[in-house]
C-alpha positions as CSV (number, residue, x, y, z in Angstrom):
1,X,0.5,-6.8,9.6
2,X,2.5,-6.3,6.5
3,X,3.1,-3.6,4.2
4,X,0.7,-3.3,1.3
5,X,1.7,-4.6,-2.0
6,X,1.8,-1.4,-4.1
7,X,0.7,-2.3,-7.8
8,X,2.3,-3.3,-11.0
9,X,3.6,-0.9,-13.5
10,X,1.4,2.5,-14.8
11,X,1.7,2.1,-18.7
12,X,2.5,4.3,-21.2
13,X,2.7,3.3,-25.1
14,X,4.5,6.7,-27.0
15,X,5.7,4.2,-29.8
16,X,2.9,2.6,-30.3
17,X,1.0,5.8,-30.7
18,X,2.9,8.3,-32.2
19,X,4.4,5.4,-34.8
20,X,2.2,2.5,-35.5
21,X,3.7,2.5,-39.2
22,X,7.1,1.0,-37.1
23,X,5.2,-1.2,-35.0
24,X,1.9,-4.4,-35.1
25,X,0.0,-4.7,-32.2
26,X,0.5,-8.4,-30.8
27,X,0.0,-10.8,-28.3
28,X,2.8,-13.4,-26.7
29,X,1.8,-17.1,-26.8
30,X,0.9,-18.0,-23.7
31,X,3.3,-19.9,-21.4
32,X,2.1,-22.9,-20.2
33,X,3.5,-23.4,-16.7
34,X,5.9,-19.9,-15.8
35,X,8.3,-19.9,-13.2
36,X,10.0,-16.8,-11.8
37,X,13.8,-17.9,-12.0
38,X,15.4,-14.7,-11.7
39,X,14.4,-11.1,-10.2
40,X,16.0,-7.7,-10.4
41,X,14.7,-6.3,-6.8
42,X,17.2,-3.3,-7.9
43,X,15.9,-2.6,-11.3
44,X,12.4,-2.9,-9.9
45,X,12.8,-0.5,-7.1
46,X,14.4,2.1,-10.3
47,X,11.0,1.4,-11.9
48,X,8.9,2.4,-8.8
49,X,7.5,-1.3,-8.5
50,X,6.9,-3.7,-5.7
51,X,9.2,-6.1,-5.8
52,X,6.9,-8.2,-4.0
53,X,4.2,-7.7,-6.9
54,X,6.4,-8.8,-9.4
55,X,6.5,-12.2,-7.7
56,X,2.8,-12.9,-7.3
57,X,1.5,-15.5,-10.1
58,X,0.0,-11.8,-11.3
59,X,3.1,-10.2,-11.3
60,X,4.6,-13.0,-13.3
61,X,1.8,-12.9,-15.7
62,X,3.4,-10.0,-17.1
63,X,6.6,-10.5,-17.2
64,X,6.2,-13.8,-19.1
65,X,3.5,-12.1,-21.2
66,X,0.6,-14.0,-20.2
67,X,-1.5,-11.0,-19.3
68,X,-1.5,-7.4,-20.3
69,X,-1.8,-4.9,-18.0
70,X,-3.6,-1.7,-18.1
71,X,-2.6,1.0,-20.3
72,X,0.3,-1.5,-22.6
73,X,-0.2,-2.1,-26.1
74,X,2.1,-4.7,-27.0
75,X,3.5,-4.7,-30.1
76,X,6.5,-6.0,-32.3
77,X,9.1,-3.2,-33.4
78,X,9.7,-3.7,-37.2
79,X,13.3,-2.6,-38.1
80,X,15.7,-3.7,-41.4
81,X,19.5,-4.1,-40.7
82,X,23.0,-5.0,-41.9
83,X,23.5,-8.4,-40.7
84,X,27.4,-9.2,-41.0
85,X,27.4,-6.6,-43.7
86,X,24.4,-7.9,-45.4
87,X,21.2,-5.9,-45.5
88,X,18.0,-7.3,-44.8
89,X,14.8,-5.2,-45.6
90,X,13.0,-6.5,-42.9
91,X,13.8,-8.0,-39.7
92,X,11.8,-6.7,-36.8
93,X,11.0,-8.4,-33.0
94,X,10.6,-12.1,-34.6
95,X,10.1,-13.4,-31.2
96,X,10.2,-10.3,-28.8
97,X,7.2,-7.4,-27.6
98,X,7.0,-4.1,-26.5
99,X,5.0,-4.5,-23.6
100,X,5.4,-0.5,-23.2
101,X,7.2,2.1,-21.4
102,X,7.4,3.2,-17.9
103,X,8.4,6.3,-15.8
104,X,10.9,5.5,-13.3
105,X,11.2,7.0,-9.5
106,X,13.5,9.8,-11.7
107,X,10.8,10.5,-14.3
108,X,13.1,8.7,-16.9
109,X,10.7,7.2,-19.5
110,X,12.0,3.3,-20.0
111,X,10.7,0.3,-22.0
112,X,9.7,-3.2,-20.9
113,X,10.5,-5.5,-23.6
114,X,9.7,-9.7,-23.9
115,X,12.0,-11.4,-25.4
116,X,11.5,-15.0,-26.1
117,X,7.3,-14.4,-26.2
118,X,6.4,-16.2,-29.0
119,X,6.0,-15.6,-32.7
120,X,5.2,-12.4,-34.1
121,X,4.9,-11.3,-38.2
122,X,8.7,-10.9,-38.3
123,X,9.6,-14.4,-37.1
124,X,10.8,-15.1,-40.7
125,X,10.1,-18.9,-40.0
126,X,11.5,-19.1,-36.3
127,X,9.4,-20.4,-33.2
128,X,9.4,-17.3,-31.6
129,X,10.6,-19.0,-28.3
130,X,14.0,-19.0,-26.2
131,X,15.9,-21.4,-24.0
132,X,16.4,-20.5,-20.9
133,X,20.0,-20.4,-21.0
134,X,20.6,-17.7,-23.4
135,X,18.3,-15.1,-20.9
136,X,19.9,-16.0,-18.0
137,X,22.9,-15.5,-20.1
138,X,22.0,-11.4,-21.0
139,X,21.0,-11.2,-17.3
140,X,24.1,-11.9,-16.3
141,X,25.9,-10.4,-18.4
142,X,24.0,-6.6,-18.4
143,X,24.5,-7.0,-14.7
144,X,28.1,-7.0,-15.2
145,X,28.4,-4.1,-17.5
146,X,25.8,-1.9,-15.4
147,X,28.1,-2.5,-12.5
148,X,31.1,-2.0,-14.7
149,X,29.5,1.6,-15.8
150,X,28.6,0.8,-18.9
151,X,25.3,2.3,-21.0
152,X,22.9,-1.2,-20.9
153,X,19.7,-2.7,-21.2
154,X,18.9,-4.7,-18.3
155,X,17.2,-7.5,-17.0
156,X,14.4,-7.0,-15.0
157,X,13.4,-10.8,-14.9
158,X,13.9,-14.3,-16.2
159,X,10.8,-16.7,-16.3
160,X,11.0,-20.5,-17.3
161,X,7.9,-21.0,-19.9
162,X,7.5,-24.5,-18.7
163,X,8.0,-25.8,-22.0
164,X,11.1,-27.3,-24.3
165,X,12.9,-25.5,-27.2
166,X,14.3,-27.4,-29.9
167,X,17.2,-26.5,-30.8
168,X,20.3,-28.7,-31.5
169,X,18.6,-30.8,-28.5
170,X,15.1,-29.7,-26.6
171,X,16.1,-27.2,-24.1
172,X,14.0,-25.9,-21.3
173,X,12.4,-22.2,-22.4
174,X,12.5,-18.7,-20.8
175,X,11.3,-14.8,-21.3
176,X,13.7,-12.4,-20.4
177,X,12.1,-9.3,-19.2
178,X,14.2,-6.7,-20.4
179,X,14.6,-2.8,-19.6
180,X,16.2,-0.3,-22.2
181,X,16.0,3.8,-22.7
182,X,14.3,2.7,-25.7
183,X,14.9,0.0,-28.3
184,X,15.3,2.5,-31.4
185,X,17.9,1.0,-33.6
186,X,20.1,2.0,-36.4
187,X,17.9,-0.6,-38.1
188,X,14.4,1.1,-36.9
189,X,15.8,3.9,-39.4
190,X,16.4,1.8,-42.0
191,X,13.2,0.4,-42.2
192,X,11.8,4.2,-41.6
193,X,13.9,5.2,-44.7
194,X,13.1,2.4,-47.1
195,X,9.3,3.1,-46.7
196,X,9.6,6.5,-48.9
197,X,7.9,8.4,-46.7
198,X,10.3,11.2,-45.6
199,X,7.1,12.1,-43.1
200,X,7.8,8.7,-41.0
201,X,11.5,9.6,-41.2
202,X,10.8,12.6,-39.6
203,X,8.4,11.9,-37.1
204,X,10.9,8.9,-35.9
205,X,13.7,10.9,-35.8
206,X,11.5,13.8,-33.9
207,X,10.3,11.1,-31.7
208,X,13.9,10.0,-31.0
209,X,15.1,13.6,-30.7
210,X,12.8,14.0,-27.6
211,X,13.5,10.6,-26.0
212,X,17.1,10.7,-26.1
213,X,18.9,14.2,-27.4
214,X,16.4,16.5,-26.7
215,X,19.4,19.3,-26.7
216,X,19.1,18.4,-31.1
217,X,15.9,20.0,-31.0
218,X,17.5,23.5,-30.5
219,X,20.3,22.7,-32.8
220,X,20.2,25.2,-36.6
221,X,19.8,21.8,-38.1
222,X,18.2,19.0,-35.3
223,X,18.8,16.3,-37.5
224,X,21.8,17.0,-38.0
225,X,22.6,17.4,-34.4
226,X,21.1,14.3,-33.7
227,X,23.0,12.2,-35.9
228,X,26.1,13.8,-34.2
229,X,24.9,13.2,-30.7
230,X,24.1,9.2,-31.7
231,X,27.7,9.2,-33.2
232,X,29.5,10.6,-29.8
233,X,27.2,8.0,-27.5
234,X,28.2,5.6,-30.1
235,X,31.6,6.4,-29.6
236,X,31.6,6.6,-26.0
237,X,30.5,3.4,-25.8
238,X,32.2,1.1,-28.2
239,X,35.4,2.7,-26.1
240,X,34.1,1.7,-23.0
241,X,34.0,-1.4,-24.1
242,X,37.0,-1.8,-24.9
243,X,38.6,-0.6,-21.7
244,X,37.4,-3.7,-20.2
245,X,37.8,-6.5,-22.8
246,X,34.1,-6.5,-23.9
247,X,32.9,-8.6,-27.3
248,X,29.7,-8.0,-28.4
249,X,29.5,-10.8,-31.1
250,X,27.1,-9.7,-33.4
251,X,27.5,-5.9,-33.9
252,X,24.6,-5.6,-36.9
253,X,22.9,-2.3,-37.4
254,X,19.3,-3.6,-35.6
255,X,21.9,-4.0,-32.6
256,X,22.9,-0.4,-32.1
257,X,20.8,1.1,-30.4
258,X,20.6,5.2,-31.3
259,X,20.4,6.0,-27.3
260,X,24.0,4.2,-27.0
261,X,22.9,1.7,-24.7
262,X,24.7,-1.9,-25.6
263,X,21.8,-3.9,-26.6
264,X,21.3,-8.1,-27.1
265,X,23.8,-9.5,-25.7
266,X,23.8,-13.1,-27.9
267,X,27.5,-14.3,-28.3
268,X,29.4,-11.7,-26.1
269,X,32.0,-12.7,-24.2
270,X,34.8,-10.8,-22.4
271,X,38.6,-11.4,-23.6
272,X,41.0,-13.3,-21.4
273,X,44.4,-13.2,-23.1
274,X,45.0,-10.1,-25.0
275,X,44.3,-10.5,-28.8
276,X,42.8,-8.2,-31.1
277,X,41.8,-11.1,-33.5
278,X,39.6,-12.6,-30.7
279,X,36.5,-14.0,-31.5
280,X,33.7,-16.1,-29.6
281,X,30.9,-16.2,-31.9
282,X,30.3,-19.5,-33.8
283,X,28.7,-17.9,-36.5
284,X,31.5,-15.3,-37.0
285,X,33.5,-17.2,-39.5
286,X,35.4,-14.4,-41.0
287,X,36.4,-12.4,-37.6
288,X,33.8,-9.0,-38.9
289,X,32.8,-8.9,-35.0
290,X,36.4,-9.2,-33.4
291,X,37.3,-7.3,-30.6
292,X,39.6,-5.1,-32.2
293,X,37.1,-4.5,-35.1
294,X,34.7,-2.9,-32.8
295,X,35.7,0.8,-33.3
296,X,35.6,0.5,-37.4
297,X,31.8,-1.9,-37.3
298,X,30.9,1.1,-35.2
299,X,31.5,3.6,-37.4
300,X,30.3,1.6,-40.7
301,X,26.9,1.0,-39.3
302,X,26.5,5.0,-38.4
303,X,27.4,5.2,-42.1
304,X,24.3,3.4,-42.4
305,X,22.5,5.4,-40.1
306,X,23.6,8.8,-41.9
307,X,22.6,7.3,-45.2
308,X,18.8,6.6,-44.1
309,X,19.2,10.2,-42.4
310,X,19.9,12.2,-45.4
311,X,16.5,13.6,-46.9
312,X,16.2,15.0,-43.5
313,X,19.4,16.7,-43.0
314,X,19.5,18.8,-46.6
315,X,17.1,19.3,-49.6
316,X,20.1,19.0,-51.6
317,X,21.6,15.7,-51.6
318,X,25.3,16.4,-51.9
319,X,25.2,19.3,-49.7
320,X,23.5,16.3,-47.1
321,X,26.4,13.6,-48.0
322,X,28.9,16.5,-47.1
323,X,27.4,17.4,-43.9
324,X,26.8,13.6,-42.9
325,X,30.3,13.0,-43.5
326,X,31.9,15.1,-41.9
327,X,30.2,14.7,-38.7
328,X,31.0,10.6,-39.5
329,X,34.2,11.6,-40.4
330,X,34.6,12.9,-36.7
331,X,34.2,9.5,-35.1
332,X,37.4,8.4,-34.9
333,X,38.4,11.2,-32.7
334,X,35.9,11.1,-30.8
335,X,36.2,7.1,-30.1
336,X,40.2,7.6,-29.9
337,X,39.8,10.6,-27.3
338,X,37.5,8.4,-25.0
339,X,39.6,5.5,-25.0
340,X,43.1,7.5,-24.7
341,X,41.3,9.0,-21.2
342,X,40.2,5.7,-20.3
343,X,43.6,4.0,-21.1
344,X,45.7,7.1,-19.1
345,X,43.1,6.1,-16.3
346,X,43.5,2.6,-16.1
347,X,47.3,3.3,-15.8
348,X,47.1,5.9,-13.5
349,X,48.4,8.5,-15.9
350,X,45.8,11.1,-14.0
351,X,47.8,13.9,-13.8
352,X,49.1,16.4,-16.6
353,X,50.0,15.3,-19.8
354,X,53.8,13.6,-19.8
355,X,56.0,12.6,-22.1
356,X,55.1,9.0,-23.5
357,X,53.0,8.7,-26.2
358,X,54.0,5.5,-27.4
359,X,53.5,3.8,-24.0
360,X,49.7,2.5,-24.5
361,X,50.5,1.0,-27.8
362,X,53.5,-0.6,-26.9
363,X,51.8,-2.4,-23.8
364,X,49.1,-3.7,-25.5
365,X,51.6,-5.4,-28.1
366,X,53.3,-6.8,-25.6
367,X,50.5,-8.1,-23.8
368,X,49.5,-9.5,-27.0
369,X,53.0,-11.2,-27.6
370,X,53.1,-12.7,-24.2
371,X,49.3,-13.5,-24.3
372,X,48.8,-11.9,-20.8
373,X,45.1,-11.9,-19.2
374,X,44.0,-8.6,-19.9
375,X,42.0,-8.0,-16.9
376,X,44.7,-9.2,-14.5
377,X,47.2,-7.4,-15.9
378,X,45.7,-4.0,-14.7
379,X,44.7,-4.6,-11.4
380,X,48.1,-6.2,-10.5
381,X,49.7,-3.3,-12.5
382,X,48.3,-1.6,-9.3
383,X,50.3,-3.5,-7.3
384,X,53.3,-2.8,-9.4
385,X,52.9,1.1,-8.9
386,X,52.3,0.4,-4.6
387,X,56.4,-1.4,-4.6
388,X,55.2,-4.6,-5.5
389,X,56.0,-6.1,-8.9
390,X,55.8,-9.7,-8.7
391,X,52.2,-10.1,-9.2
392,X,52.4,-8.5,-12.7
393,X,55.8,-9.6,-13.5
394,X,54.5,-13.4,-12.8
395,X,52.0,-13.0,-15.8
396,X,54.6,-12.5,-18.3
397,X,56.8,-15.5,-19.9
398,X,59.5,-13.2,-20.6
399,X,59.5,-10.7,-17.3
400,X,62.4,-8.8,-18.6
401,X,60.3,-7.3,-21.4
402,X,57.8,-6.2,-19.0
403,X,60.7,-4.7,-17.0
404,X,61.6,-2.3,-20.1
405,X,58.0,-1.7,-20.4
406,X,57.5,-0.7,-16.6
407,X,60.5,1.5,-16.4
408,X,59.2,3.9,-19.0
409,X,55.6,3.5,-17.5
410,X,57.1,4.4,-14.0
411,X,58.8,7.8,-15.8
412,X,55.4,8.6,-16.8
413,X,53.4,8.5,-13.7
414,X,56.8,10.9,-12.3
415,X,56.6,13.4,-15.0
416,X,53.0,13.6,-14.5
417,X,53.9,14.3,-10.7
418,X,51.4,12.0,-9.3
419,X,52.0,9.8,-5.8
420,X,52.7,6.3,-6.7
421,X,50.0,5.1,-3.9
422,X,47.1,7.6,-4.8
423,X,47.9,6.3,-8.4
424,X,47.3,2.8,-7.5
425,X,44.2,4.1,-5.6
426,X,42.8,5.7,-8.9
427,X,43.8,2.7,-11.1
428,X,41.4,0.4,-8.7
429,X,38.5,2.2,-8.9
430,X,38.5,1.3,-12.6
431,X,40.5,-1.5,-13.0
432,X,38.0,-4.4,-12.2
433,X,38.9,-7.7,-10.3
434,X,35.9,-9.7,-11.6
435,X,34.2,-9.4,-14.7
436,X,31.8,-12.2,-16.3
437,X,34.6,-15.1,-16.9
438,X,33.3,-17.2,-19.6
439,X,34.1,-20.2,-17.7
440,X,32.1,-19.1,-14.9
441,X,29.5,-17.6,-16.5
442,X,28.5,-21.2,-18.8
443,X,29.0,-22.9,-15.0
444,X,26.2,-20.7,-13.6
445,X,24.2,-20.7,-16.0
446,X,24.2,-24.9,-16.9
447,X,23.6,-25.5,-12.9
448,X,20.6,-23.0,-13.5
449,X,18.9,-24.8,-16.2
450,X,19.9,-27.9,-14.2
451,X,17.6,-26.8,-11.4
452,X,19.9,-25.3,-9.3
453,X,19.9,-21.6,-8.8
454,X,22.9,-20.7,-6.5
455,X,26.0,-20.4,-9.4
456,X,24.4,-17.8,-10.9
457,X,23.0,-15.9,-7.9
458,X,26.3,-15.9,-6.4
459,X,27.6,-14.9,-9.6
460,X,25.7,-11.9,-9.6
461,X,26.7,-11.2,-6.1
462,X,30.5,-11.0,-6.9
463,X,30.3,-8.9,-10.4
464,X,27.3,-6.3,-8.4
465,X,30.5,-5.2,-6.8
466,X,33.5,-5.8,-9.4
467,X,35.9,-3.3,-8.5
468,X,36.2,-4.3,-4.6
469,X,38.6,-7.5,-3.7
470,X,37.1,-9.9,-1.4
471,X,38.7,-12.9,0.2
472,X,37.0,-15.9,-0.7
473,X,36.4,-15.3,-4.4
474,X,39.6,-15.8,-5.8
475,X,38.3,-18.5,-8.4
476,X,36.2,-15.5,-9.8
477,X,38.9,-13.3,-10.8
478,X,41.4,-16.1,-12.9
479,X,40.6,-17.1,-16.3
480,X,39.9,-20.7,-17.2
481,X,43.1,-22.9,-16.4
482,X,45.1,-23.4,-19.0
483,X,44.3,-26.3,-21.9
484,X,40.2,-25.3,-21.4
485,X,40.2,-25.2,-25.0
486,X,39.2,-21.9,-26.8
487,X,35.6,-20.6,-25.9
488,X,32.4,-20.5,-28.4
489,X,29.2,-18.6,-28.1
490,X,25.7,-18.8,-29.9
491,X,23.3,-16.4,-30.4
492,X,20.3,-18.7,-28.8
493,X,18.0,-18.3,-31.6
């Protein structure tokens, strides 16, 4: 006999409750014919459910939206935001739900969230749906930076709706069930702060406070705590993403999330060559988004969030301004310390501090020059450090340049008095071999829509495990051959 099927998720609805002002209750229009394309057995077994469950025509039920279970109020979050600099009073989940939030197995309070449910009162003229494509798309591609160690919301599940999406042409449709720490954006305090009511403000920020930086609480001045803890996650994470070639795409404020979880992932890509002018999004016509961009967007939108903060953090406003900018003002260090440590570790540069300041900068201009793969570079740098140059040397047109580059890099890891091998050791475990190749990732994800599931299981498989080489897999760790043409991305809306 086998095992009982435990139940579906125990609901809890804290938002809902505590801010309904930030919030309407909602339904998701029903899908017509759901199919389960895509399960996180993982992610399920983190949330104390049955995997099993989940893939009942019950189980699927809810994660399309189709059925409520006991104890969720669904509603759509309302939340303003600077899109590409612009500010919007009111955006809000146009065609997304909280379904509600969850403990997990560590008592770790998480929300499920629909996205592609159906019209809500922030639609703003949309049809509330989304192809299929796109979510299999922010499966894969949260998947990758979980594995990858980076703060994310994550896919629980992808279900086809069993209907078409127009679009340029009529795509198939999907829900992506999606997991976050919370979705409490930058923008969610916007729209708090536009409504007057300093009482909203408060109870959002108090609500946040608890959820995510409960240490604020305890602070002389918890807001102004909090708005330092949101900047150092913030921080933290925009550096992390750029230790491993990530573009988000569309960087607005209702896309930063105050836990510092990277949230919708719409035109993200992650860079081949090295160029900080890159771009992928076919909306981003004037480069705001570009890779090397990240760090300042970051910082501009906590402006934003420090400005909707400040009738919290001072009765008096200039004294409020002063306080908010000098914790924004601390950013830049905070990002640049991050990213230094993550740069010394991805050369193995572990030991005590040497001699070489200059040696990061001058690297990444040359890898620019020479429009080396950024990811490949590192891990055969690797090889470089255990005797064995060629790999590396081969990704440069001009070697010689390298050459300079490498003897100087090669003084450093001496003066640092670190062993060559252990070195190359440490530079592995955070140097990855695969990451999401654009290539690869459109591949899996056309033969998914196309009926056929295998591309993109199998590239989930490989990037589950990014930082291990295994034979066989080769084609997952090369960019696009040469002449592929340069890649777009859309936002699926």
């Amino acid at each position: 006999m086998s095992a009982p099927v435990r139940p579906l998720f125990a609901f809890d609805d804290s938002y809902a409750r505590e801010l309904g002002e930030l919030c309407q209750p909602w339904r998701a229009t029903p899908a017509p014919d759901p199919r389960l394309m895509a399960l996180n057995e993982g992610l399920a077994a983190e949330l104390g459910v049955d995997a099993r469950a989940l893939r009942t025509p019950e189980g699927v039920a809810v994660l399309v939206g189709n059925a409520v279970p006991d104890g969720a109020t669904p509603v759509a979050q309302a939340y303003a935001g600077h899109q590409f600099g612009g500010y919007v009073p009111r955006l809000g989940d146009g065609r997304a739900l909280l379904v509600g939030e969850v403990h997990d197995v560590l008592g770790r309070r998480r929300d499920l969230h629909l996205k592609g449910s159906g019209r809500t009162p922030f639609a703003r003229g949309g049809d509330g749906r989304a192809p299929l494509g796109p979510m299999l798309r922010e499966y894969v591609i949260g998947e990758a930076m979980h594995a990858l160690g980076i703060p994310t919301t994550r896919a629980l599940a992808v279900v086809a709706t069993g209907e078409q999406v127009a679009r340029d042409t009529m795509l198939p449709g999907g829900v992506l069930a999606r997991v976050a720490s919370s979705h409490i954006r930058v923008g969610t305090f916007q729209y708090a702060a536009a409504q007057g009511e300093s009482e909203l403000l408060r109870r959002l920020a108090d609500h946040a406070i608890t959820r995510h930086h409960p240490a604020a609480a305890e602070a002389a001045n918890p807001y102004l705590a909090f708005y330092e803890s949101v900047v150092d996650v913030q921080a933290a994470l925009v550096a992390r993403w750029m230790l491993v070639g990530f573009v988000h795409g569309v960087m607005n404020t209702d896309n930063m999330t105050i836990s510092g979880e990277t949230i919708d992932y719409g035109p993200c890509a992650f860079l081949d060559a090295y160029d900080p002018a890159t771009v992928f999004s076919s909306i981003d016509h004037g480069g705001r988004y570009a890779y090397g961009n990240q760090p300042a967007v970051a910082q501009w939108n906590l402006a934003r969030l420090a400005e909707s903060l400040l009738p919290l953090l001072d009765p008096e406003p200039e004294a409020a301004v002063g306080a908010a900018t000098e914790v924004l003002r601390s950013f830049g260090d905070r990002y640049h310390r991050r990213l230094d440590e993550g740069m010394r570790a991805k050369l193995g540069l572990t030991g005590p501090a040497g001699p070489d300041d200059a040696l990061t900068g001058d690297l990444l201009a040359l890898l620019h020059a020479q429009r080396v793969d950024f990811t490949v570079f590192f891990r055969a740098l690797a090889d470089a450090a255990r005797g064995d140059d060629a790999p590396v040397r081969g990704l440069f047109g001009e070697p010689e340049a390298f050459d300079a580059w490498a003897g100087r890099w090669r003084a450093a890891v001496s003066a640092r008095q670190v062993d060559p091998r252990g070195a190359a050791e440490a530079m592995d475990r955070v140097n990855p071999v695969y990451i999401p190749r654009n290539h690869l990732v459109e591949e899996a994800l056309a033969a998914a829509t196309a009926g056929d599931p295998l591309p993109f299981e199998r590239l989930l498989e490989v990037l589950a495990r990014p930082f291990e080489t295994r034979p066989g897999l080769e084609r997952y760790a090369v960019p696009a051959e040469a002449g592929s043409g340069p890649y777009r991305t859309f936002c699926g809306t």
